[in-house]
HTML snippet that shows the backbone in 3Dmol.js (N, CA, C, O; Angstrom):
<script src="https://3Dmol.org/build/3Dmol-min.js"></script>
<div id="view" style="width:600px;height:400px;position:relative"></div>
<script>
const pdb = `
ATOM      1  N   UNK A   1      14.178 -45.244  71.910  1.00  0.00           N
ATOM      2  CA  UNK A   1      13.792 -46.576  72.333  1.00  0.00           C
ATOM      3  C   UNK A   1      14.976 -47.515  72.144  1.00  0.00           C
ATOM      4  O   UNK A   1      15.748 -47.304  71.208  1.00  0.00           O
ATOM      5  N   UNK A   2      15.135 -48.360  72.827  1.00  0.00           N
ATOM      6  CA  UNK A   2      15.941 -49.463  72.850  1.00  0.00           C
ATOM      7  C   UNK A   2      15.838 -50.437  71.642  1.00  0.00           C
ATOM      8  O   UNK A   2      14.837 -50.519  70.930  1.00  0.00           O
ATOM      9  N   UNK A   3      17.042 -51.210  71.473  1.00  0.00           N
ATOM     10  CA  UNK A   3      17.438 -52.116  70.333  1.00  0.00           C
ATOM     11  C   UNK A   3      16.111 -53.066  70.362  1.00  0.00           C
ATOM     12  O   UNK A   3      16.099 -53.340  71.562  1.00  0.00           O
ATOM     13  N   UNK A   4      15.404 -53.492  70.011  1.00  0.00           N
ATOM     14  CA  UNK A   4      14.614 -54.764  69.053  1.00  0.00           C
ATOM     15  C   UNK A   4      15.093 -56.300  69.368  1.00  0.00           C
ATOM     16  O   UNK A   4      15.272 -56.911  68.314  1.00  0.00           O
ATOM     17  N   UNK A   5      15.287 -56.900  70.263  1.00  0.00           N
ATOM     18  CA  UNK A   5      15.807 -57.980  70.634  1.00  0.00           C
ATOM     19  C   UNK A   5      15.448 -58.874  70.600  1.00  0.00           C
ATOM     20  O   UNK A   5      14.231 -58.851  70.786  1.00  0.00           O
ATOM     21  N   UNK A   6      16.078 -60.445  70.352  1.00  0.00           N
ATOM     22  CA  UNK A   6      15.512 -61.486  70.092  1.00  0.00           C
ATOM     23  C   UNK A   6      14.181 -61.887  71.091  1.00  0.00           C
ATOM     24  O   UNK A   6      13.170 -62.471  70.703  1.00  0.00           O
ATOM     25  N   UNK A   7      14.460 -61.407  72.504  1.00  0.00           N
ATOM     26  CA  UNK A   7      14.038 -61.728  73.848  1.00  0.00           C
ATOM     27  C   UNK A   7      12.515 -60.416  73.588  1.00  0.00           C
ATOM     28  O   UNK A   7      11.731 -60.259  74.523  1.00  0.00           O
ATOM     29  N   UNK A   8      12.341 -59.700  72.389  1.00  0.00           N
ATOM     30  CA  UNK A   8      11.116 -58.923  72.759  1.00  0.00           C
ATOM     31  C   UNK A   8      10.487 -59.510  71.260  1.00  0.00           C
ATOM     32  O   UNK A   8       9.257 -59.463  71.304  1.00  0.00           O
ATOM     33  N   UNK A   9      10.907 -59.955  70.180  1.00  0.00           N
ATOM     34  CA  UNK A   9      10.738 -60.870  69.558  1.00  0.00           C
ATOM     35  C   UNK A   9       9.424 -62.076  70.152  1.00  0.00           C
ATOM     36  O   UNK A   9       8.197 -62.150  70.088  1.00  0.00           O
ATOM     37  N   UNK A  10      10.419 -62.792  70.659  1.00  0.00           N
ATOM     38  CA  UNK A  10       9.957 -64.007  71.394  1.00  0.00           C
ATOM     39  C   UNK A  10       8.891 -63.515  72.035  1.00  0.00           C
ATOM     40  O   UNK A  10       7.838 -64.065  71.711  1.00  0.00           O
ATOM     41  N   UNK A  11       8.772 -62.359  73.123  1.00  0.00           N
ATOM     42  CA  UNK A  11       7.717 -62.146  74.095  1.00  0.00           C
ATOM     43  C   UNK A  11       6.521 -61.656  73.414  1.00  0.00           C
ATOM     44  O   UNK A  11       5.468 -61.598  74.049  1.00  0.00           O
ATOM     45  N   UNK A  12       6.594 -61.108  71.549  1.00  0.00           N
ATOM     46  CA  UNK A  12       5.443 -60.747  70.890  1.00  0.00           C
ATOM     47  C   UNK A  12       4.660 -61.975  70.740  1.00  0.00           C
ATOM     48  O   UNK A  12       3.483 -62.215  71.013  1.00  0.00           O
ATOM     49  N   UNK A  13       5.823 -62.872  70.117  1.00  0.00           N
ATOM     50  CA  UNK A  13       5.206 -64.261  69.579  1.00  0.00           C
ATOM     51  C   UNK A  13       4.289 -64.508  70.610  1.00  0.00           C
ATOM     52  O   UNK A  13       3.112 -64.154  70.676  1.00  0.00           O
ATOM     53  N   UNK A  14       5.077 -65.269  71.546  1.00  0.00           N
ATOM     54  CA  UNK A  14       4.042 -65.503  72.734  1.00  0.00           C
ATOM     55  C   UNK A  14       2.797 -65.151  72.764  1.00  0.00           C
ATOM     56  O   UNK A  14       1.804 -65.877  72.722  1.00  0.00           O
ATOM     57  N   UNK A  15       2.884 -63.706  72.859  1.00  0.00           N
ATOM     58  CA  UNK A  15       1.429 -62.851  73.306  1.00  0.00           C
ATOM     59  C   UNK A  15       0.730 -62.691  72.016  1.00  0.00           C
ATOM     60  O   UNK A  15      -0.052 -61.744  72.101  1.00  0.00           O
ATOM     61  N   UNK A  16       0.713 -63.171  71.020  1.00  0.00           N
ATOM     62  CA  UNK A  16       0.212 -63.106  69.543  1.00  0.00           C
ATOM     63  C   UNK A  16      -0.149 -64.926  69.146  1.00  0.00           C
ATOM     64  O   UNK A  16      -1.213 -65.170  68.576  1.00  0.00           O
ATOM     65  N   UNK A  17       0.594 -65.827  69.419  1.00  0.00           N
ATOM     66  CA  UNK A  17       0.587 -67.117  69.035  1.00  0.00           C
ATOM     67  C   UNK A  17       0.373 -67.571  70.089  1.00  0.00           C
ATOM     68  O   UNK A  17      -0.602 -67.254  70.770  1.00  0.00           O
ATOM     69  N   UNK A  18       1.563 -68.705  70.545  1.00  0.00           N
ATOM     70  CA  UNK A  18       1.513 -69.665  70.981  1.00  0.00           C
ATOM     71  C   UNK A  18       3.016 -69.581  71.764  1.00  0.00           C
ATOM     72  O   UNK A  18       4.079 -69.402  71.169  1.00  0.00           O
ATOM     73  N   UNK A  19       2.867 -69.751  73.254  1.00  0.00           N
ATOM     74  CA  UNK A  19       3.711 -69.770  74.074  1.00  0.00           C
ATOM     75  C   UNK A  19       4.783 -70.715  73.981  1.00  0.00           C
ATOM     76  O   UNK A  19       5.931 -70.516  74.379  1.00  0.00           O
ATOM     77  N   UNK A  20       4.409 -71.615  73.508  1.00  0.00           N
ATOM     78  CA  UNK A  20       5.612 -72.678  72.789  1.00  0.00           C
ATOM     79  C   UNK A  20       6.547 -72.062  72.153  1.00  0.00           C
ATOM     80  O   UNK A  20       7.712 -72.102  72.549  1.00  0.00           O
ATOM     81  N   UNK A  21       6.237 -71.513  71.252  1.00  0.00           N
ATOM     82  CA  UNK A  21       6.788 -71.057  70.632  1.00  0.00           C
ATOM     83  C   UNK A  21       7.987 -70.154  70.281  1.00  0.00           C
ATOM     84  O   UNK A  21       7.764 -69.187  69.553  1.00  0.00           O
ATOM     85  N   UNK A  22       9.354 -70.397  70.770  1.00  0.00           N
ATOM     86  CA  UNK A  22      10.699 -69.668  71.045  1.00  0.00           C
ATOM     87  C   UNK A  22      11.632 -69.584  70.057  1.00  0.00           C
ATOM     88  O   UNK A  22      11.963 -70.610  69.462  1.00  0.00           O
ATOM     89  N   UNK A  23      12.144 -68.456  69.767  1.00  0.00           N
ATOM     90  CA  UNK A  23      13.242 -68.517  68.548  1.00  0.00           C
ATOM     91  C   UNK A  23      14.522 -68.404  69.232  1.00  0.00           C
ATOM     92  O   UNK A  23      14.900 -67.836  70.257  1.00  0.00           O
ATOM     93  N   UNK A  24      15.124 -69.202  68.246  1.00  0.00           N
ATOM     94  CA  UNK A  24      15.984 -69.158  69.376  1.00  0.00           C
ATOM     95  C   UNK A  24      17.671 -68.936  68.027  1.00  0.00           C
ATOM     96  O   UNK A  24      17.540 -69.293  66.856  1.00  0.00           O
ATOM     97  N   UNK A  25      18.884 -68.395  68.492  1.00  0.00           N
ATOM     98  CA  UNK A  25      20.126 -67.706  67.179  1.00  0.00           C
ATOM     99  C   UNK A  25      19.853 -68.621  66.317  1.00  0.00           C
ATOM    100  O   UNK A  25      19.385 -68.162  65.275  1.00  0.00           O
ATOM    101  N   UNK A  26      20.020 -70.293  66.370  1.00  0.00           N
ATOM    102  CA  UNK A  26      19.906 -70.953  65.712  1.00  0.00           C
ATOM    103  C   UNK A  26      18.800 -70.893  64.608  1.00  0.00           C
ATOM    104  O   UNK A  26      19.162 -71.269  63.494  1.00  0.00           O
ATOM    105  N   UNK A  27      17.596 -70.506  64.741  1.00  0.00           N
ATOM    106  CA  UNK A  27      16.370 -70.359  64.027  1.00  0.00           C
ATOM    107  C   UNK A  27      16.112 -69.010  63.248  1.00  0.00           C
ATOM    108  O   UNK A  27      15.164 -69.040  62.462  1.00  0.00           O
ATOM    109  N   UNK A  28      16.866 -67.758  63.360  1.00  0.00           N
ATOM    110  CA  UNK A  28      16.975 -66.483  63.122  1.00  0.00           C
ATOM    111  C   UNK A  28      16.564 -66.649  61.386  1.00  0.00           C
ATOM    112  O   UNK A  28      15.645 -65.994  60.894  1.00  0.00           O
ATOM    113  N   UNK A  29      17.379 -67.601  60.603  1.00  0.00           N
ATOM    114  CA  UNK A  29      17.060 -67.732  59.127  1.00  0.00           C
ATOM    115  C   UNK A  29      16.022 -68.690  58.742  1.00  0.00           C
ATOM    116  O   UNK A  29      15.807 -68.945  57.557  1.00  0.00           O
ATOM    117  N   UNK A  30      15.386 -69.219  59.682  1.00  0.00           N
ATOM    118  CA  UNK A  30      14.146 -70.032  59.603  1.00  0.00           C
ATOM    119  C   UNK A  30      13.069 -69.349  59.193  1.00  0.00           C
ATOM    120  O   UNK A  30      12.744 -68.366  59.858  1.00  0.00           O
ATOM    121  N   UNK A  31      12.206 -69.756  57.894  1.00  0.00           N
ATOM    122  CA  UNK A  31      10.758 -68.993  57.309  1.00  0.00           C
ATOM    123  C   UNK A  31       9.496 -68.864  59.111  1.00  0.00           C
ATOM    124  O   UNK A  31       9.485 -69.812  59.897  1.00  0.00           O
ATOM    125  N   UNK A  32       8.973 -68.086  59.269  1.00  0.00           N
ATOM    126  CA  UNK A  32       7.902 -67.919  60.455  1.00  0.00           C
ATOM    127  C   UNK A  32       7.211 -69.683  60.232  1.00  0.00           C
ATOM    128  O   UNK A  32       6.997 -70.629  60.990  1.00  0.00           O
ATOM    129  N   UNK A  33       7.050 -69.421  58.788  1.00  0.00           N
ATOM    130  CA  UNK A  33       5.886 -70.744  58.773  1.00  0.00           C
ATOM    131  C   UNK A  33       6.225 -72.234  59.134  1.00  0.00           C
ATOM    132  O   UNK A  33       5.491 -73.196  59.354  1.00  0.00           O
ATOM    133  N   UNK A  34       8.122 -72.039  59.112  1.00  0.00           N
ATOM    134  CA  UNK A  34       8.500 -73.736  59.502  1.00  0.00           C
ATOM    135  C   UNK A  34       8.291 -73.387  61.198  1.00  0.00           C
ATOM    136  O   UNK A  34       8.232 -74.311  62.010  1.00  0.00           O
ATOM    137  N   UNK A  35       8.208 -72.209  61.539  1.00  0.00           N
ATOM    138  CA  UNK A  35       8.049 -72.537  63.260  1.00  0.00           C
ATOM    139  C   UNK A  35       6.859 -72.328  63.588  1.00  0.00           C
ATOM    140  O   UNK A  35       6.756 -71.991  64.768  1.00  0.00           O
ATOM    141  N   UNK A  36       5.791 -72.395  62.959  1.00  0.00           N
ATOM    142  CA  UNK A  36       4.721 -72.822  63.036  1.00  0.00           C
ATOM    143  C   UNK A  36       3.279 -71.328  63.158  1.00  0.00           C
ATOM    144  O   UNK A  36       2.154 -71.471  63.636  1.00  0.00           O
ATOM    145  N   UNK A  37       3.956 -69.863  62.467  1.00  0.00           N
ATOM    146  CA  UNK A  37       2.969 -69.021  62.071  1.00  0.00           C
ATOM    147  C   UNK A  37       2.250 -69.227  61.081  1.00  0.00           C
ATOM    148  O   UNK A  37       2.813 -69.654  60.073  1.00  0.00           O
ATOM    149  N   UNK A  38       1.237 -69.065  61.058  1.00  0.00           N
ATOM    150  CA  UNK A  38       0.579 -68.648  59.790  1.00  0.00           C
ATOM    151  C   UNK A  38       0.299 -67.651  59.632  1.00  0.00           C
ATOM    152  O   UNK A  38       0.503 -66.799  60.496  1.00  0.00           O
ATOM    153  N   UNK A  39      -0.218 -67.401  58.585  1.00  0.00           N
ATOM    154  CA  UNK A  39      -0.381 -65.752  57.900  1.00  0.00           C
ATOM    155  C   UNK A  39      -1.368 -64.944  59.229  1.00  0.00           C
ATOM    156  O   UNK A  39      -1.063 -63.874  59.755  1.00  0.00           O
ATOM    157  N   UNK A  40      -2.247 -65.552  59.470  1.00  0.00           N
ATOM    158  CA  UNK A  40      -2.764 -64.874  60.451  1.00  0.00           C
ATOM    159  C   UNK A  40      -2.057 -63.987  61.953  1.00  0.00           C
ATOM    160  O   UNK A  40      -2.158 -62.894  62.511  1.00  0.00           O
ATOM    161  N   UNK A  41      -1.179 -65.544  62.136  1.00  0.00           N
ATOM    162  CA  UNK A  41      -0.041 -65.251  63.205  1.00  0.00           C
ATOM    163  C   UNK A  41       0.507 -63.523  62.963  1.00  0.00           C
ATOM    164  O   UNK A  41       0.413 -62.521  63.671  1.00  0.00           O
ATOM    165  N   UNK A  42       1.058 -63.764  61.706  1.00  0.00           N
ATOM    166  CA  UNK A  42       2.315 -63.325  61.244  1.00  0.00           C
ATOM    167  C   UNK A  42       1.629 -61.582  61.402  1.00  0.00           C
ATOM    168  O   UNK A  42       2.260 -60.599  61.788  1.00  0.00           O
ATOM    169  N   UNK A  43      -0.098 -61.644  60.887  1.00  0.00           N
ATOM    170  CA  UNK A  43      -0.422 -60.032  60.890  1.00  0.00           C
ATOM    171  C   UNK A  43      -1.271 -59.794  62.612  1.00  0.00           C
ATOM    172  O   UNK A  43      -2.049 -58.929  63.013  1.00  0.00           O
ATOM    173  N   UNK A  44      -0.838 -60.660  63.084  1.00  0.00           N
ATOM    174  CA  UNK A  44      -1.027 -60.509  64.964  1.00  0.00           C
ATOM    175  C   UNK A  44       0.077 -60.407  65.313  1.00  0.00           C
ATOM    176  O   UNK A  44       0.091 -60.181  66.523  1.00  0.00           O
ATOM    177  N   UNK A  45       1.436 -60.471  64.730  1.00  0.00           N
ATOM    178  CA  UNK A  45       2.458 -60.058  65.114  1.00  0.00           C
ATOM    179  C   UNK A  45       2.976 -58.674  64.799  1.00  0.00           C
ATOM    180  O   UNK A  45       3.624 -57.892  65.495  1.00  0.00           O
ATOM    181  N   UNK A  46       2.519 -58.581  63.573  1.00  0.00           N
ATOM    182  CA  UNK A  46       3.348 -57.138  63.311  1.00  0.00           C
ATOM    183  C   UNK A  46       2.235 -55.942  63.816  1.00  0.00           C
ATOM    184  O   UNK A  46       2.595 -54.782  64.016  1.00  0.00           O
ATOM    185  N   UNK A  47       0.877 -56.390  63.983  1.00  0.00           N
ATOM    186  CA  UNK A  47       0.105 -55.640  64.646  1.00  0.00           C
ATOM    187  C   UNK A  47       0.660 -55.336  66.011  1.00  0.00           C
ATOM    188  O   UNK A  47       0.738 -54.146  66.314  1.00  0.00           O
ATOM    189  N   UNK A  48       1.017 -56.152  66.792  1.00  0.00           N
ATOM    190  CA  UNK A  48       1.496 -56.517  68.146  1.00  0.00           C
ATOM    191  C   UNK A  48       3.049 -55.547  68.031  1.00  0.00           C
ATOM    192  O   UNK A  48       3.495 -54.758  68.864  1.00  0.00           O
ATOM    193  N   UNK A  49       3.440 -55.817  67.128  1.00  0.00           N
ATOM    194  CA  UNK A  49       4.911 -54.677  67.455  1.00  0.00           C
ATOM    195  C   UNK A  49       4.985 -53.525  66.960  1.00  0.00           C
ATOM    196  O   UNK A  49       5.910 -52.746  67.186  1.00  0.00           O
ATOM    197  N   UNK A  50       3.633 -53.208  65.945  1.00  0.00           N
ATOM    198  CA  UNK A  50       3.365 -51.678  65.566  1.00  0.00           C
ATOM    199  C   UNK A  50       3.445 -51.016  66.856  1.00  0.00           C
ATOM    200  O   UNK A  50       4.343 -50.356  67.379  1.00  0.00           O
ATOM    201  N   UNK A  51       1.997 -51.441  67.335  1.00  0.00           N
ATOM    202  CA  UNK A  51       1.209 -51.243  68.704  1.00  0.00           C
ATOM    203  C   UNK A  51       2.755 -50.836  69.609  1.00  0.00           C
ATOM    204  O   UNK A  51       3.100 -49.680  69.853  1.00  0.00           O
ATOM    205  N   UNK A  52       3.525 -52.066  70.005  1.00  0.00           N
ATOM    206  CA  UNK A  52       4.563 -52.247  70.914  1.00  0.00           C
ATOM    207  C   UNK A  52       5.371 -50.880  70.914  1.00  0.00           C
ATOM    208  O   UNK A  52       5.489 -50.014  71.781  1.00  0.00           O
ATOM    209  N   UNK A  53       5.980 -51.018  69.396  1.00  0.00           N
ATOM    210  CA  UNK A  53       7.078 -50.346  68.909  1.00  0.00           C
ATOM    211  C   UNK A  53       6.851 -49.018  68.341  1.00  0.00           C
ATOM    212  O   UNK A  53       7.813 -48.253  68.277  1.00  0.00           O
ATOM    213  N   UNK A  54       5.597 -48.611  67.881  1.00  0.00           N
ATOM    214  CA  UNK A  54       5.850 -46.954  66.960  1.00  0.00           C
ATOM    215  C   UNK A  54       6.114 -47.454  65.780  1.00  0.00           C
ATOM    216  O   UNK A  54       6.449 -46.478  65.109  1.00  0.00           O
ATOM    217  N   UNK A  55       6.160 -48.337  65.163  1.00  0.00           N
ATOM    218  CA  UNK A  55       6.943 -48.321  64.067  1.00  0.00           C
ATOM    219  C   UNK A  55       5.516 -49.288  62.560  1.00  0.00           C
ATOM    220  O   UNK A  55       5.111 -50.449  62.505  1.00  0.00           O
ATOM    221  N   UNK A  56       5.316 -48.447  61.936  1.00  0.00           N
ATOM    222  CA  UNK A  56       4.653 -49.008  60.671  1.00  0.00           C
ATOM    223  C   UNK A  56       5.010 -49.772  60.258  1.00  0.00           C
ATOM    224  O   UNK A  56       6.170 -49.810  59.846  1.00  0.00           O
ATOM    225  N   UNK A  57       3.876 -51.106  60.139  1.00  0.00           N
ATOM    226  CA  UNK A  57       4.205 -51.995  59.221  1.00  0.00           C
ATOM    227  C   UNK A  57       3.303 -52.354  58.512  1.00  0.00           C
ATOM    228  O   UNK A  57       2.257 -52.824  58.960  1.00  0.00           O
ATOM    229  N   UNK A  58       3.644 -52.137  56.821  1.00  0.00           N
ATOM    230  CA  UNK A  58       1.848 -52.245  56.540  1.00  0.00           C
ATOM    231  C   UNK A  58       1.743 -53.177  56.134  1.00  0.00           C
ATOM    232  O   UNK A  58       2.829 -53.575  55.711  1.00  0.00           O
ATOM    233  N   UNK A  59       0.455 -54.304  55.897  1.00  0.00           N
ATOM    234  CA  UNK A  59       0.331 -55.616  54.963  1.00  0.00           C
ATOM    235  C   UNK A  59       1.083 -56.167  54.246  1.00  0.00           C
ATOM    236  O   UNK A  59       1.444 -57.341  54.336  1.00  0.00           O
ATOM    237  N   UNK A  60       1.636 -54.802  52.875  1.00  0.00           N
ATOM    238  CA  UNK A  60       1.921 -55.816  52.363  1.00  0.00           C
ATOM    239  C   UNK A  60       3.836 -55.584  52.734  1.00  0.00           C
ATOM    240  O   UNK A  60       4.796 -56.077  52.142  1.00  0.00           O
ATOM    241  N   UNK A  61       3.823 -55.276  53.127  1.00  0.00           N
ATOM    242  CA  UNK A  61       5.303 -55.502  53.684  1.00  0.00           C
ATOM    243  C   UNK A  61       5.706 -56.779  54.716  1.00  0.00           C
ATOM    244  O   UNK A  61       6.791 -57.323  54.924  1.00  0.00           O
ATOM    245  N   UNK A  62       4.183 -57.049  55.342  1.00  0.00           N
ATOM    246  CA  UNK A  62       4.407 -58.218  56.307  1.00  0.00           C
ATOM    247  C   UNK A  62       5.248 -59.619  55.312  1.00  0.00           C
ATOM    248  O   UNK A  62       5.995 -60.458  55.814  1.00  0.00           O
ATOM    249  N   UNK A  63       4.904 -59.548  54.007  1.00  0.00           N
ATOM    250  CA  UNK A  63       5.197 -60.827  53.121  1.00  0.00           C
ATOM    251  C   UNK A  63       6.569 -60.414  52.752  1.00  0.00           C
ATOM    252  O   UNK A  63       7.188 -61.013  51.873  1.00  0.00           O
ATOM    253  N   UNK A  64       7.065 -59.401  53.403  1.00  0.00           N
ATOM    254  CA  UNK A  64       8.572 -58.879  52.552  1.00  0.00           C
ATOM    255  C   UNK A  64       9.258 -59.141  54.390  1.00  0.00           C
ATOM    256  O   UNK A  64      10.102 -58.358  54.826  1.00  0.00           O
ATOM    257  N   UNK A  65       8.781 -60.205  55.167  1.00  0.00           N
ATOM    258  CA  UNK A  65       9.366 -60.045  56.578  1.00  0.00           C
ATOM    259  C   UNK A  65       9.215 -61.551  56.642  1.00  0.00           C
ATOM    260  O   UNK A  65       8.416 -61.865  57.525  1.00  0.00           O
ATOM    261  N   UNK A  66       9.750 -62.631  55.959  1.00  0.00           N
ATOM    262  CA  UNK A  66       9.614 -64.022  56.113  1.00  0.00           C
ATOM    263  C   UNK A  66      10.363 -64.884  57.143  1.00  0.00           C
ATOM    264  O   UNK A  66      10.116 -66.082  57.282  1.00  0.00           O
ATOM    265  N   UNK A  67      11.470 -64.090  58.001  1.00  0.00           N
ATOM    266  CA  UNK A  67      12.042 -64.673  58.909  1.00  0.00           C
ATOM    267  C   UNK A  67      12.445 -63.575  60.376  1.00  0.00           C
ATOM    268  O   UNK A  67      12.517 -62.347  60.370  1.00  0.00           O
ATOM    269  N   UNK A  68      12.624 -64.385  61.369  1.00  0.00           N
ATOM    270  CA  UNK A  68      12.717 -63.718  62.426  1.00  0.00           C
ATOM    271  C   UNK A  68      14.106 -62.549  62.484  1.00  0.00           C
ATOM    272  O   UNK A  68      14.257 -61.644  63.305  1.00  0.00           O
ATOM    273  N   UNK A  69      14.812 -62.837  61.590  1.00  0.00           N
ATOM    274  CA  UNK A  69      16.146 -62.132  61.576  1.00  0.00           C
ATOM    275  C   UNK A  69      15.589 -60.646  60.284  1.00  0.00           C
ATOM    276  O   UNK A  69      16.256 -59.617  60.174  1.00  0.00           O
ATOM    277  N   UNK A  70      14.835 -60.801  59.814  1.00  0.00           N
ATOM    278  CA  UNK A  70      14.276 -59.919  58.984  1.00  0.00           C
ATOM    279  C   UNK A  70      13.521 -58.938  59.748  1.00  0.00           C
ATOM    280  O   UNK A  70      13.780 -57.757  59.981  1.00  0.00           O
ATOM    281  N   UNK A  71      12.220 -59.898  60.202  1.00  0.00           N
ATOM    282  CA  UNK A  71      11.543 -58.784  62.185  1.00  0.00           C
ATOM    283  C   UNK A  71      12.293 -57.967  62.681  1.00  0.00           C
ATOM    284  O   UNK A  71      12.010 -56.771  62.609  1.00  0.00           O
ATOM    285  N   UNK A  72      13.566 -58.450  63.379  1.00  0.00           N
ATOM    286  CA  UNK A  72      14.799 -57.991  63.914  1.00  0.00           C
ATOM    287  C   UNK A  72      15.001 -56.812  63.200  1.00  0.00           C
ATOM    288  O   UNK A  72      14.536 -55.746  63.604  1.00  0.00           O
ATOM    289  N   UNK A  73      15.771 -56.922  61.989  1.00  0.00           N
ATOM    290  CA  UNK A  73      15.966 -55.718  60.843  1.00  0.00           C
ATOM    291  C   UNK A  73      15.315 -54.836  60.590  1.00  0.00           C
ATOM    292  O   UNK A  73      15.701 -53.669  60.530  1.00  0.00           O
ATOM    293  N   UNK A  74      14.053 -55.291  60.367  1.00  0.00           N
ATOM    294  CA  UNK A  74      13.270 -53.768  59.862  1.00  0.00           C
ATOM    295  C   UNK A  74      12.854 -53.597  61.278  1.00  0.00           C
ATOM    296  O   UNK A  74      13.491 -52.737  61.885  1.00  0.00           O
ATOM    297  N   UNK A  75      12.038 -54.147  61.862  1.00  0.00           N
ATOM    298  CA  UNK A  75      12.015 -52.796  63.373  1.00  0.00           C
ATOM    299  C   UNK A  75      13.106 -52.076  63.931  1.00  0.00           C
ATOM    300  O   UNK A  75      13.027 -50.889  64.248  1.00  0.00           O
ATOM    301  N   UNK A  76      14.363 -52.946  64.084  1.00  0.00           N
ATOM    302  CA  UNK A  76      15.525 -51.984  64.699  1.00  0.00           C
ATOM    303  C   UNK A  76      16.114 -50.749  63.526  1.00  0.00           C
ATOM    304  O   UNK A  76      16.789 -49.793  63.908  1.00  0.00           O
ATOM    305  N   UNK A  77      15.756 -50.948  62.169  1.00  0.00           N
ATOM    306  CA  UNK A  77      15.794 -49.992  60.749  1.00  0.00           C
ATOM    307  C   UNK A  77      14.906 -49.305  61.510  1.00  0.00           C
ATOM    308  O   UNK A  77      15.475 -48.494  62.241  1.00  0.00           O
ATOM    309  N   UNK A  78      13.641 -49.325  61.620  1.00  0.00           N
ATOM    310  CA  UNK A  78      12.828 -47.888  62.038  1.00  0.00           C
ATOM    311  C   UNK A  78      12.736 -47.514  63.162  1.00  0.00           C
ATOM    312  O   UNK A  78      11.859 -46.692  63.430  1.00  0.00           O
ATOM    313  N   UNK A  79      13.493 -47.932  64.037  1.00  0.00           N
ATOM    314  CA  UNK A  79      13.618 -47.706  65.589  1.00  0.00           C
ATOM    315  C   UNK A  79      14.739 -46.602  65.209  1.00  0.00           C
ATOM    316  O   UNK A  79      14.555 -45.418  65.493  1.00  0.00           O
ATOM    317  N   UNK A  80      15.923 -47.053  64.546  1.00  0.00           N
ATOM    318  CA  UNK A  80      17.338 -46.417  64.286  1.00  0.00           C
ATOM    319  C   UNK A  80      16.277 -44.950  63.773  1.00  0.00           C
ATOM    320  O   UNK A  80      16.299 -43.970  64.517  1.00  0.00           O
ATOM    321  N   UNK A  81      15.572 -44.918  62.747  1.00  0.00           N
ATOM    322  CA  UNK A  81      15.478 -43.847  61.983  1.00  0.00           C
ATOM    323  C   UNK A  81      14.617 -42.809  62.667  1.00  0.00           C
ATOM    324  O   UNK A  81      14.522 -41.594  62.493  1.00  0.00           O
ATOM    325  N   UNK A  82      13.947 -43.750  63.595  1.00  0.00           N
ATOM    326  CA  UNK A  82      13.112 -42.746  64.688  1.00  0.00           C
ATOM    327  C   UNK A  82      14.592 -41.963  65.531  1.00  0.00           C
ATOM    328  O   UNK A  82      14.251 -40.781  65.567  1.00  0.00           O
ATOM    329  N   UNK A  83      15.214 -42.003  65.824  1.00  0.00           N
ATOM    330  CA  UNK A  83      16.446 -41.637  66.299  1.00  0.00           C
ATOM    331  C   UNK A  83      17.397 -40.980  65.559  1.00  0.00           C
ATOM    332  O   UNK A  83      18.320 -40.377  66.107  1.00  0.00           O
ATOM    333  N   UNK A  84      17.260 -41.038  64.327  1.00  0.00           N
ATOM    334  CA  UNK A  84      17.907 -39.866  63.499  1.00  0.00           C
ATOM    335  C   UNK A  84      19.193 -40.751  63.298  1.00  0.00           C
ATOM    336  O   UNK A  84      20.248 -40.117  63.275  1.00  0.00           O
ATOM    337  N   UNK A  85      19.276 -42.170  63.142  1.00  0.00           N
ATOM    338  CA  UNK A  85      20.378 -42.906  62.838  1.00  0.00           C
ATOM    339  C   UNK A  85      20.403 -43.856  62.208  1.00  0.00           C
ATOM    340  O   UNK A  85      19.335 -44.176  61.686  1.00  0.00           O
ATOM    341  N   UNK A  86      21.374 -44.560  62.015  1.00  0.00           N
ATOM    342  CA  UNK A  86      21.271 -45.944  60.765  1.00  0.00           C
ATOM    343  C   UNK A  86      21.529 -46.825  61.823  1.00  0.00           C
ATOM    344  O   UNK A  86      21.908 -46.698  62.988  1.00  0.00           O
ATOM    345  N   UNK A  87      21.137 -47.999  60.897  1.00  0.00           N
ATOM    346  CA  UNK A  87      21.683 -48.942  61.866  1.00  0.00           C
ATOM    347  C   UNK A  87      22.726 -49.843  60.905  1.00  0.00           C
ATOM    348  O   UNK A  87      23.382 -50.761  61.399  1.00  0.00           O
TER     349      UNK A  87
END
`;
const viewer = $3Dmol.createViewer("view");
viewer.addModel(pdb, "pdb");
viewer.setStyle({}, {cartoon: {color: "spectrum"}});
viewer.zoomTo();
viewer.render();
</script>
């Protein structure tokens, strides 16, 4: 599977939240909650990129994923490892 990108990022949010809602390089170290997830959001998201992606994410790891540059990391980490590689 392909790299984890800001642009499939964004298109979870969307389809999980609120279409407003865009991250954009500048925001990458921003907490979910200053751009306006809440906890609920946050486990409609990683539900949404389990689903998407193949890739486990369980509860309580969602609280160990507080920014969009972290999302980024650990899915493209288990995307890499589904592939027999590091990232």
């Amino acid at each position: 599977m392909k790299e984890f990108t800001i642009d499939d990022l964004n298109d979870a949010i969307s389809a999980s939240h609120d279409a407003g809602t865009r991250v954009g390089e500048d925001m990458l170290d921003r907490p979910f909650f200053e751009l306006g997830l809440d906890s609920l959001a946050l486990v409609e998201l990683a539900e949404r990129l389990q689903a998407a992606y193949q890739v486990p994410i369980p509860d309580d790891v969602i609280e160990e994923i507080p920014t969009p540059r972290h999302a980024l990391d650990y899915v493209n980490a288990r995307l890499a490892a589904d592939r027999g590689t590091t990232s």
